[in-house]
ROPALUM-84235 format. One record per residue: residue number from 1; residue in three letters; z, x, y of N, C-alpha, C, CB in turn. Coordinates in nm, 2 decimals. Atoms other than C-alpha are relative to their C-alpha. Glycine has a CB too. Layout:
N
tiza | lumdren | n.zz | n.xx | n.yy | ca.zz | ca.xx | ca.yy | c.zz | c.xx | c.yy | cb.zz | cb.xx | cb.yy
NUM | ala | Z | X | Y | Z | X | Y | Z | X | Y | Z | X | Y
...
% end
This chain:
68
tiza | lumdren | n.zz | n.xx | n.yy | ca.zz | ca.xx | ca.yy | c.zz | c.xx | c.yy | cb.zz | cb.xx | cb.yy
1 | unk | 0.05 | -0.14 | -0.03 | -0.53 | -4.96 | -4.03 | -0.09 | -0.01 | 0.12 | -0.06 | 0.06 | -0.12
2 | unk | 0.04 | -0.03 | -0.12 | -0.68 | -4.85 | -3.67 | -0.04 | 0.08 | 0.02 | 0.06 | -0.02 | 0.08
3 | unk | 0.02 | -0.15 | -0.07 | -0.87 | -4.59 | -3.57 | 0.03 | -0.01 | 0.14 | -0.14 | 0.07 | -0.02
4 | unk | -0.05 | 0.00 | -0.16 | -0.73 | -4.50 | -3.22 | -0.05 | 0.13 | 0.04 | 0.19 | -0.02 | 0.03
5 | unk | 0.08 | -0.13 | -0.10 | -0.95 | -4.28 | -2.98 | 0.12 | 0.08 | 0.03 | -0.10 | -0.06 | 0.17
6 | unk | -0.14 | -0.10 | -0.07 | -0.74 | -3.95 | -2.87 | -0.02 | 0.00 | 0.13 | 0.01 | 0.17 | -0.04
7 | unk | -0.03 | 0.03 | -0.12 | -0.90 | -4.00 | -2.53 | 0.09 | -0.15 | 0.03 | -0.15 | 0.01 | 0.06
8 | unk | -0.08 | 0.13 | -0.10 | -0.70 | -4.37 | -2.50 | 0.16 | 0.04 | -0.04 | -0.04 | -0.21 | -0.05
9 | unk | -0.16 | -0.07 | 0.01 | -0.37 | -4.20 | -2.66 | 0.04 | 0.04 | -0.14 | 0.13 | -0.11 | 0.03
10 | unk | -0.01 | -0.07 | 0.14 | -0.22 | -3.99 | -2.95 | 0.16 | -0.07 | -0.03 | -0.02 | 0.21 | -0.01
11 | unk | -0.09 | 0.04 | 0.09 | 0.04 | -4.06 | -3.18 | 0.12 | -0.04 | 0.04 | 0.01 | 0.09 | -0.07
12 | unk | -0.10 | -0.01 | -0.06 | 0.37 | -4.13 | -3.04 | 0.09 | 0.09 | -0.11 | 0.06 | -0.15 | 0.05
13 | unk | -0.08 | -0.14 | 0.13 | 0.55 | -3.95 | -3.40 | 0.00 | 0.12 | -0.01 | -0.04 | 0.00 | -0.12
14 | unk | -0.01 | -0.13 | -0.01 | 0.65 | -3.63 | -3.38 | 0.00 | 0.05 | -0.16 | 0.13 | 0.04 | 0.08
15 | unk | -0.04 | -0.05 | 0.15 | 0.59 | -3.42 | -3.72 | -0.09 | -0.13 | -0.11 | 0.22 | 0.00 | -0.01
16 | unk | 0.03 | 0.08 | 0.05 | 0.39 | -3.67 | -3.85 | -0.12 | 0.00 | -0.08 | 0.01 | -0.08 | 0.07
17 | unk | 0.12 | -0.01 | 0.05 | 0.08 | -3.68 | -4.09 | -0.15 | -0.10 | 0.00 | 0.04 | 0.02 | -0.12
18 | unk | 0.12 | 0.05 | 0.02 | -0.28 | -3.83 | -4.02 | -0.14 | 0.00 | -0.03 | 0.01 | -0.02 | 0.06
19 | unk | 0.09 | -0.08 | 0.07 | -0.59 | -3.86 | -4.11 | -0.09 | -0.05 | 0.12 | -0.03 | -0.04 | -0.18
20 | unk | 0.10 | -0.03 | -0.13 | -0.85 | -3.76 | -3.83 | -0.11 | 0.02 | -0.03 | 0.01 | 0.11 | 0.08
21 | unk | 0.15 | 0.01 | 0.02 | -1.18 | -3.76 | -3.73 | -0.02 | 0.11 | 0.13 | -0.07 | -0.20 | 0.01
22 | unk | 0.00 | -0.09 | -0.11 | -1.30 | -3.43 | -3.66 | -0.14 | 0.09 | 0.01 | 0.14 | 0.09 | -0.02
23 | unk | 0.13 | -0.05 | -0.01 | -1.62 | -3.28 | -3.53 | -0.02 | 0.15 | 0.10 | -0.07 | -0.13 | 0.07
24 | unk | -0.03 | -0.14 | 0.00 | -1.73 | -2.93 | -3.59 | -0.15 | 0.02 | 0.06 | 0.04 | 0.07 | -0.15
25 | unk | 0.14 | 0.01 | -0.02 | -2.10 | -2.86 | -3.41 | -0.06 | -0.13 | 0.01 | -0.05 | 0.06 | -0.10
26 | unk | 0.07 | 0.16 | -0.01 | -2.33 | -3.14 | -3.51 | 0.06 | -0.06 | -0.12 | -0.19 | -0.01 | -0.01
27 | unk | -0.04 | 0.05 | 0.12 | -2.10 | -3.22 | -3.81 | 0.15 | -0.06 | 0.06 | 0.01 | 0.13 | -0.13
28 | unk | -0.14 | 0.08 | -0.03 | -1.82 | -3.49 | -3.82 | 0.06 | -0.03 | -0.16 | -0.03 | -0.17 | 0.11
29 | unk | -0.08 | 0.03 | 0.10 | -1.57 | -3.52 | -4.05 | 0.14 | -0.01 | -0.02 | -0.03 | 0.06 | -0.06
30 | unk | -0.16 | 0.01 | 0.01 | -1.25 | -3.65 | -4.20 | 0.12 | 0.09 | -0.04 | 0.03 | -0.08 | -0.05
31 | unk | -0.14 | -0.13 | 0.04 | -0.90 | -3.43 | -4.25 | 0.13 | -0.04 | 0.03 | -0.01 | 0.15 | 0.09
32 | unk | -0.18 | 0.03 | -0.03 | -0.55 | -3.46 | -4.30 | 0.10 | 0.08 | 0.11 | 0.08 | 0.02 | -0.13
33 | unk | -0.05 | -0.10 | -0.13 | -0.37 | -3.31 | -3.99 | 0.13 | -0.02 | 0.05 | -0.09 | -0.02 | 0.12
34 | unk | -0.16 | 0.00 | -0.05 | 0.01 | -3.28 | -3.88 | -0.03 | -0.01 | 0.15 | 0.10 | 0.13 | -0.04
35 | unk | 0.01 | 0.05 | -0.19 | 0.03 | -3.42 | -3.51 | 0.19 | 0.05 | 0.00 | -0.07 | -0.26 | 0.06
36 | unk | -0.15 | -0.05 | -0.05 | 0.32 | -3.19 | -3.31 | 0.02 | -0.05 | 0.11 | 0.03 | 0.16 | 0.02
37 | unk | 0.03 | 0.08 | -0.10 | 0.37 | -3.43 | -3.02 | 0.07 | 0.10 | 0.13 | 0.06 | -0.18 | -0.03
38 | unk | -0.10 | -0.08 | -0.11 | 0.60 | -3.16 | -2.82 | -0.13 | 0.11 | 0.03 | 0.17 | 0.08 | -0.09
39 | unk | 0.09 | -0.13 | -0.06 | 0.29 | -2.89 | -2.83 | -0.14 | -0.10 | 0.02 | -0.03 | 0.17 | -0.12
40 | unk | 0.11 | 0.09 | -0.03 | 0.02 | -3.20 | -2.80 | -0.11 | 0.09 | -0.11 | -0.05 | 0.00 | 0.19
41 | unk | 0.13 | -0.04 | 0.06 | -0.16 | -3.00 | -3.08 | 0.02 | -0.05 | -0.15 | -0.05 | 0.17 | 0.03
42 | unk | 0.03 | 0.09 | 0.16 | -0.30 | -3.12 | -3.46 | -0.02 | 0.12 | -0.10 | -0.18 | -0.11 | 0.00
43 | unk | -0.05 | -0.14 | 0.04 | -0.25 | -2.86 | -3.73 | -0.09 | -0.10 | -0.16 | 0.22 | 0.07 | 0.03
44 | unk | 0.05 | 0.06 | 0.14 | -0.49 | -2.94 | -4.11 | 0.14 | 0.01 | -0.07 | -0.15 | 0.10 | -0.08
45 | unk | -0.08 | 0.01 | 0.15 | -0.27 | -2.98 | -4.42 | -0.08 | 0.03 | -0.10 | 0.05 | -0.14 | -0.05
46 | unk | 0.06 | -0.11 | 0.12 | -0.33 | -2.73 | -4.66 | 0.11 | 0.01 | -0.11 | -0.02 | 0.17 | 0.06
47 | unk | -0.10 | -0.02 | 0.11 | -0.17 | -2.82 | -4.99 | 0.15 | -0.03 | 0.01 | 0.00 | 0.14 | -0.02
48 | unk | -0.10 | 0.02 | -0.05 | 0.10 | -3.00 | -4.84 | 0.11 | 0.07 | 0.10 | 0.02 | -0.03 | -0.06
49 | unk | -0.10 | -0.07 | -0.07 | 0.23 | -2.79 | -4.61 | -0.10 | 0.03 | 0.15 | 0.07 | 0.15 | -0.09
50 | unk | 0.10 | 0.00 | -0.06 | 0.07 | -2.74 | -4.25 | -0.07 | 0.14 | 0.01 | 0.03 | -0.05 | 0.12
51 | unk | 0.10 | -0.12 | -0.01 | -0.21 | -2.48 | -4.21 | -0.04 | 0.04 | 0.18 | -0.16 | -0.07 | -0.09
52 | unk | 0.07 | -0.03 | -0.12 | -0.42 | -2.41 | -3.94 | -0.04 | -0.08 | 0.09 | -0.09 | 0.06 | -0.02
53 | unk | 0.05 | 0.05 | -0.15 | -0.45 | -2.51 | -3.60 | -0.15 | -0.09 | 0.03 | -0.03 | 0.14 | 0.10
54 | unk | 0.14 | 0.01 | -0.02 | -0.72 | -2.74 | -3.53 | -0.08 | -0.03 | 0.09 | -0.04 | -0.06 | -0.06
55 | unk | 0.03 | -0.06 | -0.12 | -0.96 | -2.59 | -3.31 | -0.10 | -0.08 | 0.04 | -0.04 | 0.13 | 0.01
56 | unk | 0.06 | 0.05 | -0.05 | -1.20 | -2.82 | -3.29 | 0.01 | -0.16 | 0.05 | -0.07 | 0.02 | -0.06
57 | unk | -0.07 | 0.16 | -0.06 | -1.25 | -3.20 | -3.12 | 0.03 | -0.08 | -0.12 | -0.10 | -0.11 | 0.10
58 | unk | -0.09 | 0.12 | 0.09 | -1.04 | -3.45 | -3.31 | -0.03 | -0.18 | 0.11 | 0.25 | 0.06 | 0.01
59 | unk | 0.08 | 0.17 | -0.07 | -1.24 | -3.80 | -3.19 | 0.12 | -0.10 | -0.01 | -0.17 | -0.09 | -0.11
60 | unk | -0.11 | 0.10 | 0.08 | -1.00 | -4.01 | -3.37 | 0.12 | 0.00 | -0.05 | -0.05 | -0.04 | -0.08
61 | unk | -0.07 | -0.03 | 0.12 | -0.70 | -4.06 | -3.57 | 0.03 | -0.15 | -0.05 | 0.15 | 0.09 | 0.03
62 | unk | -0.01 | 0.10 | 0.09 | -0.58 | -4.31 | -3.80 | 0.14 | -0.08 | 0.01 | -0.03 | 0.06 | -0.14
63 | unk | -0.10 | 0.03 | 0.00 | -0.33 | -4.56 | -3.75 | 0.07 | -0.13 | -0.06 | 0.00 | 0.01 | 0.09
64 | unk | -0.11 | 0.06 | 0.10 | -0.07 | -4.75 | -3.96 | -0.07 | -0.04 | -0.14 | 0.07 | -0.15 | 0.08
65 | unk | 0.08 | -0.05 | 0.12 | -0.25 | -4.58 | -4.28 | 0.11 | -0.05 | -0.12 | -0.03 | 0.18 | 0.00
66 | unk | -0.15 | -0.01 | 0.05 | 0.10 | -4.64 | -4.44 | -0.03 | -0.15 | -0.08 | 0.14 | 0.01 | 0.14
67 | unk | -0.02 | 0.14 | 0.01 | 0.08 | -5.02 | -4.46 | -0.12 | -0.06 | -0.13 | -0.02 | -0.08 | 0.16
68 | unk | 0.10 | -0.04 | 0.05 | -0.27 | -4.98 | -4.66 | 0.05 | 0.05 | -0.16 | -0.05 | 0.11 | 0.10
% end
């Protein structure tokens, strides 16, 4: 498992579920987020299904959570 900065590169998986690191104001925190690699944007998971757009910065995401 890797956290991989979104400034050095995002996900290559289209449709795919991670868990991000995301900072709202002076608050940081983690969330499960669907990465759409065709619109470059990160969407929360709400109850398994995707929710809302997420508007704020995403520092991080999480990588090969799977193996874990």
């Amino acid at each position: 498992m890797n956290w991989v900065k979104t400034s050095e590169r995002l996900p290559e998986a289209n449709n795919d579920f991670h868990v991000i690191s995301v900072t709202k104001g002076n608050d940081t925190f983690l969330a499960v987020a669907l990465y759409m690699k065709h619109d470059k944007k990160w969407y929360y998971l709400d109850r398994g299904v995707p929710g809302d757009e997420v508007l704020e910065r995403v520092n991080a995401w999480v990588e090969h959570i799977g193996v874990y």
